[in-house]
TIPAKE-56104 format. One line per 4 residues: number of its first residue (from 1); their letters; for each residue x, y, z negated of C-alpha. Coordinates in steps of 0.5 Angstrom, whole numbers. Layout:
<sites>
NUM	A	X,Y,Z; ...
</sites>
This chain:
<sites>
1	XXXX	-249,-132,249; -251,-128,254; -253,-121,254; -261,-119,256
5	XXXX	-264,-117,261; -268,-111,259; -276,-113,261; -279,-109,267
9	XXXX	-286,-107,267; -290,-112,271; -294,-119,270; -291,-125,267
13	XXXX	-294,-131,265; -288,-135,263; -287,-138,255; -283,-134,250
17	XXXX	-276,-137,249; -271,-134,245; -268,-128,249; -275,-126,251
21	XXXX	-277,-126,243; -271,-122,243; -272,-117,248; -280,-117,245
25	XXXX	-278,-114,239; -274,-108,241; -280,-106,245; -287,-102,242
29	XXXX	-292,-107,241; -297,-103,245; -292,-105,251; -292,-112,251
33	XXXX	-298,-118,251; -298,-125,249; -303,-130,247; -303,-138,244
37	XXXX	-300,-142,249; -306,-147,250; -306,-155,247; -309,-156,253
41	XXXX	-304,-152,258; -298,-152,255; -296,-159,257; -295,-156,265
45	XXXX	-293,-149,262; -286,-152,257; -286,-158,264; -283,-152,268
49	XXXX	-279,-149,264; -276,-155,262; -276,-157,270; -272,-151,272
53	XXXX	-266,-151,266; -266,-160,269; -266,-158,276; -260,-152,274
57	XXXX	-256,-157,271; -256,-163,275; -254,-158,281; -248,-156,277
61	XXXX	-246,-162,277; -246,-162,285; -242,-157,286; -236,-158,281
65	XXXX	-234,-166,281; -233,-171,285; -236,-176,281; -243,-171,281
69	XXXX	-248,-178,282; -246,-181,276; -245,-175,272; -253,-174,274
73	XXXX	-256,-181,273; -253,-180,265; -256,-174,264; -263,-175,267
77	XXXX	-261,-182,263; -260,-179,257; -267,-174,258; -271,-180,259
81	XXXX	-267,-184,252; -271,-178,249; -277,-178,251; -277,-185,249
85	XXXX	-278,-183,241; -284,-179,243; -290,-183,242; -295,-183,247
89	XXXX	-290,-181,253; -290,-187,256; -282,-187,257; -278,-193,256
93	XXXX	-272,-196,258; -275,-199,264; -276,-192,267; -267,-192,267
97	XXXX	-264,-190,274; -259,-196,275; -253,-194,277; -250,-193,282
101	XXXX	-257,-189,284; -262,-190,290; -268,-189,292; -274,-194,294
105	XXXX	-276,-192,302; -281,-198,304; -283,-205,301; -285,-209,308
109	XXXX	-291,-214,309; -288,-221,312; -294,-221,315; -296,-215,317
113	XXXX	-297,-214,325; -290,-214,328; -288,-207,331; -288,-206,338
117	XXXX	-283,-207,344; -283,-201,346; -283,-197,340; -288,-190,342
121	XXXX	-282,-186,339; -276,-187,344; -276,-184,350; -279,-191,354
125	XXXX	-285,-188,355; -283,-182,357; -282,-184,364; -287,-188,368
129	XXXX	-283,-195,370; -285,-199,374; -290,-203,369; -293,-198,366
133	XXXX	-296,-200,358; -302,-200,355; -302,-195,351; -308,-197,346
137	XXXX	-306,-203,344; -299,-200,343; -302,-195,339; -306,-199,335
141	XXXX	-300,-204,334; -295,-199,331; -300,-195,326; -302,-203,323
145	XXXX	-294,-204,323; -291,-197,319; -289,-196,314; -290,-189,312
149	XXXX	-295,-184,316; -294,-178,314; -293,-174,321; -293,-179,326
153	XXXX	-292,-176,333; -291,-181,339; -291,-178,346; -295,-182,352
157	XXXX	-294,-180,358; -299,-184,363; -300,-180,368; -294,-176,373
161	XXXX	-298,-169,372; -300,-170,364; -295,-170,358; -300,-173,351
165	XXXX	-298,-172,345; -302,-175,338; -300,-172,331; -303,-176,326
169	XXXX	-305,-172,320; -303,-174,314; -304,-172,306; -298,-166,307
173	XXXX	-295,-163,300; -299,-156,298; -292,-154,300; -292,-156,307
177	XXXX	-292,-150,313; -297,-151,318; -297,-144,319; -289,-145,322
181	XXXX	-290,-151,325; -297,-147,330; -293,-140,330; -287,-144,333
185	XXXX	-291,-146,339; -296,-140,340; -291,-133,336; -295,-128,333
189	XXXX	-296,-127,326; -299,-133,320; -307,-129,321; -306,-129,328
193	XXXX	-304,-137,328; -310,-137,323; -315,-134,328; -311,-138,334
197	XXXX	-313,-145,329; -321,-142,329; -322,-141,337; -318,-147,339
201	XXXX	-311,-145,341; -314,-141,346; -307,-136,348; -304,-142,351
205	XXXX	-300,-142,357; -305,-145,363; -305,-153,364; -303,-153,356
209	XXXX	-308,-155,350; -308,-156,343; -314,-161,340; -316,-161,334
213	XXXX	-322,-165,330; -326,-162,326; -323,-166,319; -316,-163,321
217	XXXX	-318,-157,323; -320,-155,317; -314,-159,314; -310,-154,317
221	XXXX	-314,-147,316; -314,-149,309; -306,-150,309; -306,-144,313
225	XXXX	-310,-139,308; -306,-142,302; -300,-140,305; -303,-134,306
229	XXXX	-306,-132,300; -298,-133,297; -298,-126,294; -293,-122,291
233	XXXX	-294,-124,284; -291,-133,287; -285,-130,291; -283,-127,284
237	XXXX	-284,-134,281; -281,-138,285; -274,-132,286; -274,-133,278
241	XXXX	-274,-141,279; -268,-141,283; -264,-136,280; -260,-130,282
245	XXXX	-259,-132,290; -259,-128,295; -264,-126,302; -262,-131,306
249	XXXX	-262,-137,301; -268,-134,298; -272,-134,304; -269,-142,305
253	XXXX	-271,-145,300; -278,-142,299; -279,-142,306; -283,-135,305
257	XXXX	-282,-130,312; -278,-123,312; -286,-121,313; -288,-124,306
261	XXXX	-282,-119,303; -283,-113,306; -290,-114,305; -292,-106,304
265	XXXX	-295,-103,298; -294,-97,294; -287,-97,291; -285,-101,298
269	XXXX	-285,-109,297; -276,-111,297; -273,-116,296; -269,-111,291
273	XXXX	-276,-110,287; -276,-117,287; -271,-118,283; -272,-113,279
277	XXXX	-279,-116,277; -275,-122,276; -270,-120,272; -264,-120,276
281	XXXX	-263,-112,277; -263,-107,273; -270,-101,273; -267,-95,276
285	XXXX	-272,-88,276; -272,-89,284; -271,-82,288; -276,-80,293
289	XXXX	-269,-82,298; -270,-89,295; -277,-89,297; -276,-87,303
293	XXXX	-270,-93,305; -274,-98,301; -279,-98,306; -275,-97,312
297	XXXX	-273,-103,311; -280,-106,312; -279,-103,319; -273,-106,321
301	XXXX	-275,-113,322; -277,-111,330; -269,-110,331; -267,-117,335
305	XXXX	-261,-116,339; -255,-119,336; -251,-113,338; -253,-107,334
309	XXXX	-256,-112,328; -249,-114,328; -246,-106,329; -250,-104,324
313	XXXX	-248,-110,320; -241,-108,320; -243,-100,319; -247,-101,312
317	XXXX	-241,-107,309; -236,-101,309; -233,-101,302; -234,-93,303
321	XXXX	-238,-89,307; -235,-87,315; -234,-81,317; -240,-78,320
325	XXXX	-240,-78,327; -247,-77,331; -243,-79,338; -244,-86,336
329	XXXX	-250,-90,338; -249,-94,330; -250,-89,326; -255,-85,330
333	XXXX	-259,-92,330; -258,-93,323; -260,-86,320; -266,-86,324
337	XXXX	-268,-93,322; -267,-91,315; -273,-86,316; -268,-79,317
341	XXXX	-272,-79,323; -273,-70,321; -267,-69,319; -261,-66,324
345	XXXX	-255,-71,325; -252,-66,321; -254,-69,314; -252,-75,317
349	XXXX	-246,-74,311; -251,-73,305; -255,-79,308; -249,-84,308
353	XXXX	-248,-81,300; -253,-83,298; -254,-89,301; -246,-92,298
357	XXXX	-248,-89,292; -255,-95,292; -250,-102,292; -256,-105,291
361	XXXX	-260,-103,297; -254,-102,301; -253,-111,299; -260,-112,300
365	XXXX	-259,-108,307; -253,-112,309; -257,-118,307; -263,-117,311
369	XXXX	-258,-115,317; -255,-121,316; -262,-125,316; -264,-122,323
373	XXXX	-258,-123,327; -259,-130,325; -266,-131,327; -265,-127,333
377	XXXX	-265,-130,340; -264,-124,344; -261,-126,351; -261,-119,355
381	XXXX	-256,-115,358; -253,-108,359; -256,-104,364; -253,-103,371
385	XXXX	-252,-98,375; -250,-91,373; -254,-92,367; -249,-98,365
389	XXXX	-246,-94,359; -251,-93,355; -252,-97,349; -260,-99,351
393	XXXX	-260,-106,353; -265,-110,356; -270,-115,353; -269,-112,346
397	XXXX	-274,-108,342; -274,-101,341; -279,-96,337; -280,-90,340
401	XXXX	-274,-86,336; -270,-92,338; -270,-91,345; -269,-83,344
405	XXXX	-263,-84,339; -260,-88,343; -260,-84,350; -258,-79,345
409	XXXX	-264,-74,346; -264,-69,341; -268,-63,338; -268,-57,337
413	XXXX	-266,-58,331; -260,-62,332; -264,-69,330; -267,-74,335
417	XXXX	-273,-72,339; -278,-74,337; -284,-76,343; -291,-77,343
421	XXXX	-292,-79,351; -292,-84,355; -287,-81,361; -281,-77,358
425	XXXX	-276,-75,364; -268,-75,362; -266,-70,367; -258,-71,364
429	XXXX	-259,-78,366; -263,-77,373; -269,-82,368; -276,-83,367
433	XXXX	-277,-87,360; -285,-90,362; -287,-93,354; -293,-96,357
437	XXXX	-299,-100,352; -302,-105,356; -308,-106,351; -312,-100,350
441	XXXX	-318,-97,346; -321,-91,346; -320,-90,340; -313,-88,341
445	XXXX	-313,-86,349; -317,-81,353; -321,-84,359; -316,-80,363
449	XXXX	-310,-84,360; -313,-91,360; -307,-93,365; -308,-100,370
453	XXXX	-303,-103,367; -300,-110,368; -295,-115,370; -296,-118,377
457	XXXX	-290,-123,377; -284,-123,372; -281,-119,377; -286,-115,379
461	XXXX	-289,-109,375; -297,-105,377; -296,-99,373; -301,-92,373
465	XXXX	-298,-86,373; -301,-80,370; -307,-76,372; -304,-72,375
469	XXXX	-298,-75,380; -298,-75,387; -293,-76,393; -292,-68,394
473	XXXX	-291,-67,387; -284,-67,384; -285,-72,378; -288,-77,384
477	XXXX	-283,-75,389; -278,-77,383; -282,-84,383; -282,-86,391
481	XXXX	-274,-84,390; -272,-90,385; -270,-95,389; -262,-100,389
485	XXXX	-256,-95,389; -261,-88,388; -259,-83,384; -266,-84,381
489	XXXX	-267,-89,375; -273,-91,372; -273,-95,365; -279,-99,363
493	XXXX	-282,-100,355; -288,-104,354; -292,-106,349; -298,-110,348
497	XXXX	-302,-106,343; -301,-99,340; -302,-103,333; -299,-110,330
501	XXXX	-302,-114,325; -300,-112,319; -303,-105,321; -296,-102,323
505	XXXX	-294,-98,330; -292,-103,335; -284,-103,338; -283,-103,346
509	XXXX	-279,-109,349; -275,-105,355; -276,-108,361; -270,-105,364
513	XXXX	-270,-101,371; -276,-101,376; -274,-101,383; -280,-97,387
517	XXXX	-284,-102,391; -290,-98,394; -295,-94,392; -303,-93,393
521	XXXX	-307,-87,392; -306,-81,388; -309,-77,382; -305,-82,379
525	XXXX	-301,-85,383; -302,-94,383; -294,-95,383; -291,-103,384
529	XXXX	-285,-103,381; -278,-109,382; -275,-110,376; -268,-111,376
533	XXXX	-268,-117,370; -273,-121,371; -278,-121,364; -277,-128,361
537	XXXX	-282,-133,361; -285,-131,354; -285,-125,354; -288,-125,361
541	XXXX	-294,-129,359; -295,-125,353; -296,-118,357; -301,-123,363
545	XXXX	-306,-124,357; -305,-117,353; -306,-114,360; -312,-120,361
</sites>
């Protein structure tokens, strides 16, 4: 028999087995609520709890035999004999899986139209040859002659300068993600796929469009607001359905986001929380440290560069916690990202105390670092120049606390220095940081600071000084005289808005170093910079519509 899980507070809605009975009776009755399982509903109720013990054992045997398809047959055999006794259940011997077991794809019609020569999904009709085909009754023909249509996507090419593909929509599985499949395509998050679906795609790049009728646009949204109506309660569920497994496997099998996880709240939403609301971690009385790691890690998810997430990653799998060492760029990042953003670097020793004395939280970051790298796509690179050293690297998204830990700007108090402007000036270094916003709104910036800022190529950059920079002045003349091989640096950070869409405050993306180009007029001075690495194709039509 194993041992119980003690229940932690929350909603269930699942049958009482016998462990759960068992845990029911140590508890006041004032804690707990049941009611009659309901004749009516019942059978779906007691369908899934048989369904996830059956699912469980058949995968058992999948990872311990070799002979684990027969092992299966006769189990799901067996299942099936005893629902023969039961009257009114419809099972019968004909309902056996024969041995040695296979699956049913498609029952061809003799007569049905023949499929075409030129089949729309190979690559033939990706280049125009020297007879090109009718592409309607190639279309026709195919439909009338396949077997499944569930998402037929053939790609028709009948002219050089356009590129056409038809996406037949069909009856897709309540689980189906159209949300991924359009976010893969325009980025953002699932309410801005949402809104995209709305208006007709209208963020694509130039040339490019996306037409939906009115009967799949409204099979898409209705897709799409389901996913995003799945609430903490589902994902609670479906981790008690798969069982004890860990971040990455979680997020596989259900194909919810690190977003859906680290939703926010009050406690923070983790996936630790998740587990032990599902009853695979034990409640613990939080401190306020734990709270304030908790929705630390909600912020993490903008860290993209596999170099620091697979430093940190290597930091926080230590068996014991390192010697404290403030000189290191890791652990500067680490406390900082971990919310001791007021503290001095002093206290980095209590906050590596602590955070090796929470196993539970320490796994659930390790997984989570994991689950970035693994996603990220960073192709940067190191800085040139006389700024090679420093451990901020190109094309990688920072949050403002990011970028002073790491250029290793510290408080009077001996932490990282905290800053509120948009022009810092490192002195040490010979460097202006510029964090620049490129979708402004008077509701955050005064007339005097909604800067003209924008892209003018992927290697060109119009940016406004303050309100106060001219030529003559010191901080201008710093400007004019970053140029190749100066002493003068400048390092650019660009955001497009100053909050996202899950109302958190948006990172920078670093830029790397401006070169000056030229200038115009002063009070503030309108300055075109050369960028040393060229913004990537994304990120720069990204920025062109934010800045409009």
């Amino acid at each position: 028999m194993t041992a119980r899980r003690p229940l932690v507070p929350g909603v269930y809605d699942a049958p009482v087995t016998a462990a759960l009975q068992g845990s029911l009776s140590s508890l006041p009755p004032d804690l707990h609520e049941t009611e009659p399982l309901d004749p009516a509903d019942s059978p779906r109720t007691l369908a899934r709890l048989i369904h996830g013990r059956l699912v469980h054992a058949l995968a058992a045997f999948s990872s311990s035999r070799d002979d684990a398809l027969t092992r299966q047959l006769e189990l799901t055999n067996r299942v099936l004999a005893v629902l023969e006794d039961v009257p009114g259940s419809g099972a019968s011997a004909d309902d056996h899986v024969v041995p040695p077991g296979a699956r049913l794809l498609a029952v061809r019609d003799p007569a049905a139209t023949a499929r075409p020569e030129i089949p729309l999904a190979t690559s033939d009709l990706l280049v125009n040859g020297r007879h090109d085909v009718s592409l309607g009754p190639e279309v026709n023909r195919e439909l009338a002659s396949t077997d499944r249509l569930d998402l037929l996507c053939p790609f028709l090419k009948s002219r050089k300068d356009c590129l056409t593909v038809l996406d037949f929509i069909g009856g897709a599985h309540r689980r189906f993600r159209f949300d991924l499949r359009y976010r893969a395509i325009v980025g953002g998050t699932r309410r801005s796929v949402k809104s995209e679906i709305e208006r007709g795609f209208p963020s694509l790049p130039s040339g490019c469009v996306i037409q939906l009728d009115r009967v799949s646009q409204q099979a898409v949204l209705e897709n799409v607001e389901h996913a995003l109506g799945l609430g903490k309660r589902a994902l609670v569920e479906d981790l008690r359905e798969l069982g004890d497994v860990d971040l990455a496997t979680f997020l596989r099998e259900t194909g919810a986001e690190l977003e859906d996880v680290y939703a926010g709240g009050t406690p923070a939403w983790t996936f630790t929380r998740m587990r032990r609301e599902a009853g695979f971690e034990k409640a613990e009385l939080e401190s306020a440290e734990d709270q304030q790691v908790s929705r630390a890690l909600s912020r993490l998810l903008h860290v993209d560069d596999t170099e620091r997430l697979n430093g940190l990653l290597s930091l926080v799998s230590r068996s014991a916690p390192p010697a404290p060492d403030a000189g290191d760029a890791m652990q500067r990042w680490l406390f900082v990202l971990l919310g001791w953003v007021r503290h001095s670097y002093a206290g980095m020793d209590q906050a590596w105390a602590h955070l090796w004395s929470r196993p539970a939280l320490r796994r659930e970051l390790a997984q989570l670092l994991a689950v970035l790298a693994d996603r990220s796509r960073w192709l940067g690179g190191r800085l040139g120049g006389a700024l090679g050293d420093l451990p901020l690297l190109t094309h990688v998204t920072y949050t403002l606390d990011e970028v002073l830990a790491g250029i290793d700007e510290r408080s009077d108090k001996g932490g990282v220095k905290r800053i509120q402007t948009g022009v810092f000036h490192v002195p040490r270094r010979s460097t202006e940081l510029l964090f620049i916003t490129l979708e402004k709104s008077e509701k955050h910036y005064t007339p005097t600071t909604l800067y003209d800022d924008y892209p003018i190529s992927p290697t060109r950059f119009h940016w406004e000084s303050q309100s106060i920079a001219h030529e003559d002045a010191p901080t201008g003349r710093r400007y004019i005289s970053a140029r190749p091989g100066a002493k003068n640096n400048v390092l650019l950070f660009v955001r497009q808005r100053r909050t996202g869409d899950r109302g958190e405050t948006m990172p920078y993306v670093h830029l790397g170093r401006g070169f000056y180009r030229s200038h115009r007029g002063a009070r503030p001075m309108q300055i075109e910079w050369d960028l040393e690495t060229p913004m990537p194709a994304w990120l720069y039509q990204e920025t062109k519509r934010a800045a409009g």
